[in-house]
N, C-alpha and C positions, 0 to 999 in steps of 0.2 A: 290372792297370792299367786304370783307366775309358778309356771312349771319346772323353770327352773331352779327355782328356789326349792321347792317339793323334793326334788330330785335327788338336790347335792347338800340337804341337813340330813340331820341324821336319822335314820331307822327306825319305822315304828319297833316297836319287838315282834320277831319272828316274819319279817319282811326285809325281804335282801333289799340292800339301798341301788337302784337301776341308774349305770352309767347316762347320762345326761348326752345326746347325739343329735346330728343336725333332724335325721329322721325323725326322730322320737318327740323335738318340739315340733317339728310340721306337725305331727299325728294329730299333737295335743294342740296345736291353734286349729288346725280344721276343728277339732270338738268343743272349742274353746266361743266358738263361732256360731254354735246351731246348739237350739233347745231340741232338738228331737234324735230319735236314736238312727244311727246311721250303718248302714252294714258295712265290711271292712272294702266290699269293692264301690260302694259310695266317697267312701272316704278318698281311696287310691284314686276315682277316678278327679273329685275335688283338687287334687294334688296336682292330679295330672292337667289338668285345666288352668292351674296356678305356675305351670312351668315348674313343679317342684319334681324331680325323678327322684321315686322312692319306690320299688319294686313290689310287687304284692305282697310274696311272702315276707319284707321287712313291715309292710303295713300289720299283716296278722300278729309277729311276734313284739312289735312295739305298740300292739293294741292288749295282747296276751300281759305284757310286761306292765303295762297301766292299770288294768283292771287289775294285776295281783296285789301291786302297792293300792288298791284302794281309790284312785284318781278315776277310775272310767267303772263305768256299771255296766252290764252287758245283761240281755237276757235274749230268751227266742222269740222270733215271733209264730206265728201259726205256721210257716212252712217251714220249720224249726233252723231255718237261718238265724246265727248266733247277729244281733245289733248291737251296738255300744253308744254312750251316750258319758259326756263330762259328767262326773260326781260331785255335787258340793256339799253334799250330808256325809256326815261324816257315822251316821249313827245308821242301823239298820230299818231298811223302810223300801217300800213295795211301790210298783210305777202301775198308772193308769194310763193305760195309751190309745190316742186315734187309730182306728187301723185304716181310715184313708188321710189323715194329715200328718199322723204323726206325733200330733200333741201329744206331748208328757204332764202329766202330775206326780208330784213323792205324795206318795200318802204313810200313815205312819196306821199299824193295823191292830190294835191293843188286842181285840178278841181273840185276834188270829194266833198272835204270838201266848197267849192266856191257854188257849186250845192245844198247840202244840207243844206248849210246857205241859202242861196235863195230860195229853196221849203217849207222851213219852214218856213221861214215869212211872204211867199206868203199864206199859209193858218192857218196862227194864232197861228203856234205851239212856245212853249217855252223850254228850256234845253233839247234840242233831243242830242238822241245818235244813233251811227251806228255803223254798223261793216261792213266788206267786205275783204274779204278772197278770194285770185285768186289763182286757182291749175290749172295745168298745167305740162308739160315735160320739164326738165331741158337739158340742150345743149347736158350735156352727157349721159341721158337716151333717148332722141331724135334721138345721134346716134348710139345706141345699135343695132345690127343686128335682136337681136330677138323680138324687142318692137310689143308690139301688134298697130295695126292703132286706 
């Protein structure tokens, strides 16, 4: 489904429907383009390399604006730099990432979510949310000659 279609139907509940702008589909074909997650000045600089002028700060809030609708996933990485990455699951599910390629996996984490339904009822909490993001070496950065230990 294009982005612009997402954009200009109607509303999940409780998500503003985001005006549809030239910036906003740059953002999303660069994400549109790459399985791996990309920081917001990777993106700007993609843009910029594409002859596209879209200024940083419009990059951050039409990346902020995607990820609210559910379209871009975003998490930290270890220098807790916020990444994003095109959404196609629609359902809640956790990334396995390269930390020198980049590779993505969605993993889907039955235990986990089993665990944190249980810890939280056990001490009174209501509507939690988590996140959990696993980095690690992919098979074939693992067997690279020159990978550091």
């Amino acid at each position: 489904m294009s982005t612009a279609a997402r954009q200009d139907g109607p509303a999940a509940p409780g998500v503003r429907r985001q005006r549809a702008t030239r910036q906003r589909a740059a953002v999303a074909d660069i994400l549109s383009r790459t399985e791996e997650f990309r920081s917001a000045q990777q993106i700007h600089a993609a843009l910029d390399a594409e002859g596209t002028r879209v200024g940083l700060a419009t990059v951050y809030r039409n990346l902020t604006a995607l990820a609210g609708s559910g379209e871009v996933d975003q998490i930290r990485n270890a220098e807790g730099e916020t990444l994003y990455r095109r959404c196609d699951a629609h359902s809640h599910h956790h990334h396995l990432v390269c930390r020198s390629c980049g590779t993505t996996v969605e993993v889907s984490a039955a235990p986990l979510e089993t665990w944190v339904a249980r810890i939280s009822q056990e001490n009174g909490f209501t509507d939690v949310e988590h996140t959990a993001e696993l980095f690690g070496l992919c098979a074939a950065c693992s067997a690279r000659p020159d990978r550091r230990p």
